[in-house]
Structures are given as C-alpha cells and as structure tokens.
C-alpha positions as CSV (number, residue, x, y, z in Angstrom):
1,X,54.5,-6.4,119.9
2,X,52.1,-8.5,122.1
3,X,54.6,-9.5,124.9
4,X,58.3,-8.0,125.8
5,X,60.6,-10.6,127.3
6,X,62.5,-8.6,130.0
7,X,66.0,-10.1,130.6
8,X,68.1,-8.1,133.5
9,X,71.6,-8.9,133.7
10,X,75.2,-8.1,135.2
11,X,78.2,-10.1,134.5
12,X,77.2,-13.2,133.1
13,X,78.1,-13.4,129.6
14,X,78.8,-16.9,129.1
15,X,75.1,-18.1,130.6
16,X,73.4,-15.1,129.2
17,X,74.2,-16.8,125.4
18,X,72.0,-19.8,126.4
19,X,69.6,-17.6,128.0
20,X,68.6,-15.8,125.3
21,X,69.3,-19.0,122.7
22,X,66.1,-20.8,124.5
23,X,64.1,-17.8,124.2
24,X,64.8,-17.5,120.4
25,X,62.9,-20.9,119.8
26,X,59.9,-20.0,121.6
27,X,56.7,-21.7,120.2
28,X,53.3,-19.8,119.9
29,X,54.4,-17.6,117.7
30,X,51.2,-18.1,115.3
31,X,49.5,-16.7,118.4
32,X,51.1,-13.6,119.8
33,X,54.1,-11.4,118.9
34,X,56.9,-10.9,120.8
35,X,60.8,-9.2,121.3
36,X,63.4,-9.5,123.5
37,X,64.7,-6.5,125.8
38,X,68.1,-7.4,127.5
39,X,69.1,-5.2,130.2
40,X,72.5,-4.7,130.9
41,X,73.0,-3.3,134.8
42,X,76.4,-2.4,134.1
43,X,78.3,-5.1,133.1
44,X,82.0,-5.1,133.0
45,X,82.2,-8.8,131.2
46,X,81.3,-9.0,127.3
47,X,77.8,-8.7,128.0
48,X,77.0,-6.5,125.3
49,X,78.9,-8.4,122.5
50,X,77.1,-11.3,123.2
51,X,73.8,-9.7,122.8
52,X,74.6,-8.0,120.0
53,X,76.4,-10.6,117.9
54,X,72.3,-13.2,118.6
55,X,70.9,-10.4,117.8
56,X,72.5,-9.8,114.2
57,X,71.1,-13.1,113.6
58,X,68.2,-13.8,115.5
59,X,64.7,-14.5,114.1
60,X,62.9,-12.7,117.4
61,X,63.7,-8.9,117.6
62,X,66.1,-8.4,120.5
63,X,67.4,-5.1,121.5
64,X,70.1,-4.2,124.0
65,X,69.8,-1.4,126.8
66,X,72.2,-0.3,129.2
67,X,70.7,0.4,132.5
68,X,74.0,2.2,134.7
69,X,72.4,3.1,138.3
70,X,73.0,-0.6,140.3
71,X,70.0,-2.7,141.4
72,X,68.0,-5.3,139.6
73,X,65.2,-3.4,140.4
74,X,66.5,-0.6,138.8
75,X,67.0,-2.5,135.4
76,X,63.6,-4.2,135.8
77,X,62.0,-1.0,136.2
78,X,64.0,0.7,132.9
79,X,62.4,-2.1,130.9
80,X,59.1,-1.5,132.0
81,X,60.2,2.1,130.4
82,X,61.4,0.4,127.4
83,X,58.4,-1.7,126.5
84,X,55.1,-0.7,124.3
85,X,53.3,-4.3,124.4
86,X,50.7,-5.8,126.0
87,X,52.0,-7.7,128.2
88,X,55.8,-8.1,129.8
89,X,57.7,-11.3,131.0
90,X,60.2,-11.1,133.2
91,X,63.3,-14.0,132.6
92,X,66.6,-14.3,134.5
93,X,69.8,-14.4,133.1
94,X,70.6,-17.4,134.5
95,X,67.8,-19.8,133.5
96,X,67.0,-22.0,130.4
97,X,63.5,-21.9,129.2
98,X,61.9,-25.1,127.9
99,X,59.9,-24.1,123.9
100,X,56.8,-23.8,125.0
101,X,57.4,-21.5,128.3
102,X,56.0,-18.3,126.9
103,X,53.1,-20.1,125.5
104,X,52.0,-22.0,128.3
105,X,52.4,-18.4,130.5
106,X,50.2,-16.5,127.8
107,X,47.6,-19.6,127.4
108,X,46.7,-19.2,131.2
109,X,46.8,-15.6,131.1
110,X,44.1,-15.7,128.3
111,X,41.9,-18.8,130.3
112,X,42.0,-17.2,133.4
113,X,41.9,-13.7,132.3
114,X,44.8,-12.8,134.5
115,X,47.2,-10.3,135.0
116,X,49.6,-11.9,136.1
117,X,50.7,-15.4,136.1
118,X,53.8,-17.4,137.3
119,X,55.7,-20.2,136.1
120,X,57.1,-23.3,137.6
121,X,61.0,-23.0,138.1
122,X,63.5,-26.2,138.5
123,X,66.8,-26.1,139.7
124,X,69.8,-27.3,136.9
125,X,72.8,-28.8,138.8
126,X,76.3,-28.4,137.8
127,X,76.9,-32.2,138.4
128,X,74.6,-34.8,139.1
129,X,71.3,-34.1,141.5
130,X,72.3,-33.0,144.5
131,X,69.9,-34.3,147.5
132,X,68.9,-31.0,149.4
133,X,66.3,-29.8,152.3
134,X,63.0,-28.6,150.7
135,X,63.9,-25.1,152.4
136,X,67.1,-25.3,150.8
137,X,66.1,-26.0,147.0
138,X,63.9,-23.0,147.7
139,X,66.3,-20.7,148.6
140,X,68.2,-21.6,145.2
141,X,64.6,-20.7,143.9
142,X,62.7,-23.9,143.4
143,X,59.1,-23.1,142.7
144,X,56.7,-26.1,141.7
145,X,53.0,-26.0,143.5
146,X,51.5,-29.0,141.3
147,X,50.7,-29.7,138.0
148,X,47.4,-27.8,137.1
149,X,47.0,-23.9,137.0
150,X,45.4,-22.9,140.0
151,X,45.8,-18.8,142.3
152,X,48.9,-19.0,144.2
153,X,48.2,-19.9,147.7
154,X,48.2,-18.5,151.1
155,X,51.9,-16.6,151.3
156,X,53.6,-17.7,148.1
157,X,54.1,-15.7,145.2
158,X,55.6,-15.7,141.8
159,X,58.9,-14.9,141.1
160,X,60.4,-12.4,138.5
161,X,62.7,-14.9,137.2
162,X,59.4,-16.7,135.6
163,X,56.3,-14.5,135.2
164,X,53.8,-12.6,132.5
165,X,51.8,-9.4,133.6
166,X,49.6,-6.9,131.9
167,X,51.3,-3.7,131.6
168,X,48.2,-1.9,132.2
169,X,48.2,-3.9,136.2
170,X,52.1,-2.7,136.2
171,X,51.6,1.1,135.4
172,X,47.8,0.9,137.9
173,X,50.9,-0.9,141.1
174,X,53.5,1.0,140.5
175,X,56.8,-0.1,139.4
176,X,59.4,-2.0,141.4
177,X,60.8,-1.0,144.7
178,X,64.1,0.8,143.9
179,X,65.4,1.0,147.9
180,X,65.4,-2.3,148.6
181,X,69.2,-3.2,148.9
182,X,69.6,-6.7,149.8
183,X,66.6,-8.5,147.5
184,X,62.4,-8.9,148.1
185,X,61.6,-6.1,145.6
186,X,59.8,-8.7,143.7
187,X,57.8,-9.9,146.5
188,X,57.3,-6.3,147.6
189,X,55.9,-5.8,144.5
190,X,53.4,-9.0,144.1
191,X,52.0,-8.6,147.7
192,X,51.1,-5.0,146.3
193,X,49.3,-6.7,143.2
194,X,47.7,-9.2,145.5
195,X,46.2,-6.2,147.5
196,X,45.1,-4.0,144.6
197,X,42.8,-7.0,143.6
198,X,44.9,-9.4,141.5
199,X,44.5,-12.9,141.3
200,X,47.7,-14.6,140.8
201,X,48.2,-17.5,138.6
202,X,50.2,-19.9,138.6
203,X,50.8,-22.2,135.0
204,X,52.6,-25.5,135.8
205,X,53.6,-26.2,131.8
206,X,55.7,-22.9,132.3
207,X,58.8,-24.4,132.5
208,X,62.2,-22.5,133.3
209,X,65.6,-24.5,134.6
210,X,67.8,-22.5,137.1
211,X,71.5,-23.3,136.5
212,X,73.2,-23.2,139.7
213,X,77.0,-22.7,139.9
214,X,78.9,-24.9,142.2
215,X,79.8,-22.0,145.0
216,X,75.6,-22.2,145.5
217,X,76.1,-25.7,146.7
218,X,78.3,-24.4,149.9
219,X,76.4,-24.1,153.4
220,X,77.8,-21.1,153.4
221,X,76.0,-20.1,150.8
222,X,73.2,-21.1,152.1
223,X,73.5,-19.8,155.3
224,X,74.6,-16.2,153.5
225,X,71.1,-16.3,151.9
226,X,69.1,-17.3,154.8
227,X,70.8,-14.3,156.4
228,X,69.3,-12.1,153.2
229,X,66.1,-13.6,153.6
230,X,65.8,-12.9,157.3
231,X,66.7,-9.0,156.7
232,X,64.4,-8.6,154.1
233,X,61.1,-10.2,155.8
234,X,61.9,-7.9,158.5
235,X,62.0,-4.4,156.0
236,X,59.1,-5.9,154.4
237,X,57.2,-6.1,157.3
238,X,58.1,-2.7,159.0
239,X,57.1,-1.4,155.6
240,X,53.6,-3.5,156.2
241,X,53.2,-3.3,159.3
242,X,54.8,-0.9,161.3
243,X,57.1,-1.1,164.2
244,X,55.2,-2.2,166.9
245,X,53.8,-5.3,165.1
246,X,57.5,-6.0,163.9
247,X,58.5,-6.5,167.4
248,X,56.2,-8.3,167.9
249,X,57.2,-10.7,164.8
250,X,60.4,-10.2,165.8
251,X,60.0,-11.9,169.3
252,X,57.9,-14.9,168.1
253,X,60.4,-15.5,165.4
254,X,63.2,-16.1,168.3
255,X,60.8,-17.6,170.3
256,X,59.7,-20.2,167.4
257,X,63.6,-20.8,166.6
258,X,64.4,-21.5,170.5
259,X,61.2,-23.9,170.7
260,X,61.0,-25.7,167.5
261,X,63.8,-25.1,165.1
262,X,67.0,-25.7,167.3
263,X,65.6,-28.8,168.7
264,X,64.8,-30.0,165.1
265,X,68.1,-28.9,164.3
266,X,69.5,-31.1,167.4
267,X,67.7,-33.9,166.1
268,X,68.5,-34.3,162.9
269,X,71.8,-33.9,163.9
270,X,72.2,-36.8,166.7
271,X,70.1,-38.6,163.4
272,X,73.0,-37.7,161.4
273,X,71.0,-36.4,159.2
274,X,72.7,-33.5,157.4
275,X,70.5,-32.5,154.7
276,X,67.9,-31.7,157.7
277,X,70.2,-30.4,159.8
278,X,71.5,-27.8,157.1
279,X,68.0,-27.2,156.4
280,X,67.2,-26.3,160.1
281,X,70.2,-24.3,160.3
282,X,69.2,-22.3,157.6
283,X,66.1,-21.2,159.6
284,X,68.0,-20.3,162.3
285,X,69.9,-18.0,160.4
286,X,67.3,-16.4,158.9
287,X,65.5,-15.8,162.1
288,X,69.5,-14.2,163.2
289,X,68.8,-11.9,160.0
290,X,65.3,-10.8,160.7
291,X,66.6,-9.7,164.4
292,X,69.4,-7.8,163.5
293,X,67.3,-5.8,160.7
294,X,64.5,-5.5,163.5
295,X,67.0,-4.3,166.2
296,X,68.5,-1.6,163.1
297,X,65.0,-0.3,162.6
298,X,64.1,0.1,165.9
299,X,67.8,1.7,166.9
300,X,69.1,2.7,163.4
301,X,72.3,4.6,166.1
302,X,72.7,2.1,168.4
303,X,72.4,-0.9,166.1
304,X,73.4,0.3,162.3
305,X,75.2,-2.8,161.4
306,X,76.6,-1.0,158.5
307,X,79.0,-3.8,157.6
308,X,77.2,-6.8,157.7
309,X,74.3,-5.2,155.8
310,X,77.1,-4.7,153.0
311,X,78.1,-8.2,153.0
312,X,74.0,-8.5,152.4
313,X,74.1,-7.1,149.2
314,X,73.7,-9.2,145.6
315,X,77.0,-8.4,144.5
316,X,79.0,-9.6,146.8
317,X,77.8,-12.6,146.8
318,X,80.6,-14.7,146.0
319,X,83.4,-12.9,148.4
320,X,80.8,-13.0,151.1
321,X,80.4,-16.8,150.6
322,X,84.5,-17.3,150.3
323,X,84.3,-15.7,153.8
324,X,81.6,-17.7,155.4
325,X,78.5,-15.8,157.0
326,X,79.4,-15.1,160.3
C-alpha cells in the first residue's frame, strides 16, 4: 500500500460506521493505494462488529486491531507498528471526510515535497450553527488558516485528527508520546518534527467535518477543556523548557489574565455579550490549569492535585462535564 489510514477509537460505534463509510469512497485512487487500519483502544461498545461487518463488504482493504494498554497515543503508536506503506494518515473516529480528503492531503505532499501536511477541519453541529467565540470553536478543534497551501505558521500545528506523514520522518521523530495523560501528545509530537527540520503543510481542499455531540455545547465543557489545555501547555513546556523558564511562564500567564483577560471578560459581560464573555472565561481557566500543573511540578508533595488531574483525563470526559469544572 501507498498510504495507511490510521483510525483510533474507543466507544463510539454508532459514529465510527460513518467514519469509516466516507473513507470507503475516497477519490484518487488511480493515483495511490491505500487501506484502512482501525484501532480499537479497548472498546466495550460493538466496536469491533461494526468494523468487521464494512469490512466484509468494503472495496478499500480495512483491517481491525485491538490496541488494550489505554491512551490514544498508545493506539496511534500500535498503528504506526501495524503499517508497511509509504505514507500514514491519521483520521478521528468522530469526523466525516469530504471524497477528495485524502487526495487533496497526498497532492500537496507530492507539490511541496513534504513530510507532513495537515488538513482543514470544520466543526458539524448536532442542530443548527451554533454562534461561538473563535477560542471556543477551536477548542472543539476548528482548524482553517485560508484557502491556499502554505507552512503552518508561527505556533499552530496540525492536528492528528487530519494529517499525512512519511513514515520514514515518523520512524527518524520518534513515535508519540505515551506519558502524556490528559492530551498534547500530538502537539508534542509536531513541535518535535518542526525542530528535526520539517516544514509543515498545510492543504486547505483537505476537508474533514467534526461532529460534535450536544454535551460539547455546555460551558462546562468548555471550561473542562480549557482546564486540559492549561495543564498540558504547562507539561509541555517544563518538558521544553525547564523549570525555571516555566515559572517564569507561569507568572506572565497570571499576570496576562489579571491585566487583559478578566477586564475583557468584565466587558463583554456589562456588553452582555456572552459568546465573548464565555470565550474570555475560557482563557481564564486555562491560565487556572497551567498554574496548578506549574505549582505540581515544582512541588509534586505539597501540590499533587491527584484528583483534579483525574477529572483531567479523556475518559471522563462526560462525568467530569455532568459535574461542572470546579
């Protein structure tokens, strides 16, 4: 095969069928070959009897593999194991992929003679289009930087829900991060690509749709996720960085939230504007996130946290929202 198409999933049977039905009609197939390698982290839904039951009558070749130590990054590394080909795409379990996604992906790749490029990602609501903050339609993974290929610039980076790489760049990196807990793995791992000389691409005719569920729609989701967000810029970088310039982050972030964002967030609020004020909020919570993961790395005793860093991880995503984030 030329390309793998990498799908990781747990418990998510009923969108995983439509998943892998939009990758089934791929176009470019007159160009490059290509399979499908699903993942399975575990599940305790149907997962396997949905894959297996495309499969038996699929035109692409689509395997299964079940991947039983938890962590997407664990199942994103054990299809790296899995794959031969050329080239690997990464696709979540919970997006729809326009016909022409894996062409448009591969095109660039060949133009630009990249290793890796990234996709453009829009956000599929449950009902009609919900008017959101820019920084909240990112943190449901919105990622659109214009409509021409160009390098991904300054801090932003592709995401493994939409993104080709060589294998070759893979195995010369290093795979994904396994002890990252709470999320950033990926961006852990395309900073490290970045510095071992890549140019990342991104290819704007890449199209995947992100379906989210209604419980995303919650602030208290969103404020949840800010919260991860916050933890895992601060372990990424102390990892970078070290601890003395992660105090040093760490006091510019509160001093940044104090000087700008609660005063926008005061604003907006007297404005009654609530799509800004959630948005502001969110920042605020993210800078609450990157302090307590600062003050647990520099006092792992004093400060270990060990509970709300649970509520942190993937999994219980959906309890920890029912609860609020406090």
């Amino acid at each position: 095969m030329d390309i793998s198409v990498i799908v990781t999933t747990y418990n998510r049977a009923a969108m995983l069928a439509g998943t892998l039905q939009s990758l089934q009609v791929q176009q470019g197939r007159e160009h490059f070959t290509f399979e499908i390698i699903v993942v399975d982290n575990a599940s305790t839904d149907d997962t396997r009897e949905v894959v297996e039951s495309i499969a038996a009558h699929a035109a692409i070749p689509m395997r299964y593999v079940l991947e039983t130590r938890q962590g997407v990054a664990c199942a994103r590394n054990r299809g790296l194991r899995e794959t031969r080909a050329d080239w690997v795409a990464f696709f979540d379990d919970d997006q729809i992929a326009e016909a022409d996604w894996l062409r448009q992906l591969f095109a660039v790749a060949a133009a630009k003679q990249a290793a890796c490029v990234g996709g453009k990602v829009l956000l599929r609501f449950p009902v009609a289009p919900v008017q959101l903050d820019p920084i909240c339609r990112q943190i449901l993974g919105e990622s659109a930087f214009g409509n021409r290929p160009h390098p991904y610039p300054g801090k932003f980076l592709p995401g493994t829900g939409n993104v080709l790489l060589c294998r070759r760049a893979v195995e010369a990196v290093g795979l994904f991060d396994e002890s990252f807990a709470y999320g950033s793995e990926d961006t852990e791992f395309f900073r490290r690509m970045r510095r071992g000389g890549h140019t990342l691409w991104y290819a704007p005719l890449a199209v995947a749709h992100h379906l989210i569920p209604a419980h995303r729609l919650s602030t208290s989701y969103f404020f949840w996720a800010s919260l991860r967000q916050g933890v895992n810029y601060a372990a990424l970088d102390y990892r970078e960085q070290g601890l003395g310039k992660l105090a040093l982050y760490c006091s510019g972030r509160v001093a940044k939230s104090f000087g700008v964002t609660l005063p926008r967030l005061m604003w907006a609020a007297l404005r009654n504007r609530e799509t800004e004020r959630i948005g502001a909020a969110c920042l605020l919570w993210r800078t609450c996130g990157y302090l307590r993961k600062s003050l647990n790395l520099l006092s792992p005793r004093l400060f270990s946290q060990r509970r709300f860093f649970e509520r942190l991880e993937f999994r219980k995503e959906k309890a920890s929202v029912a609860c609020g984030s406090s």
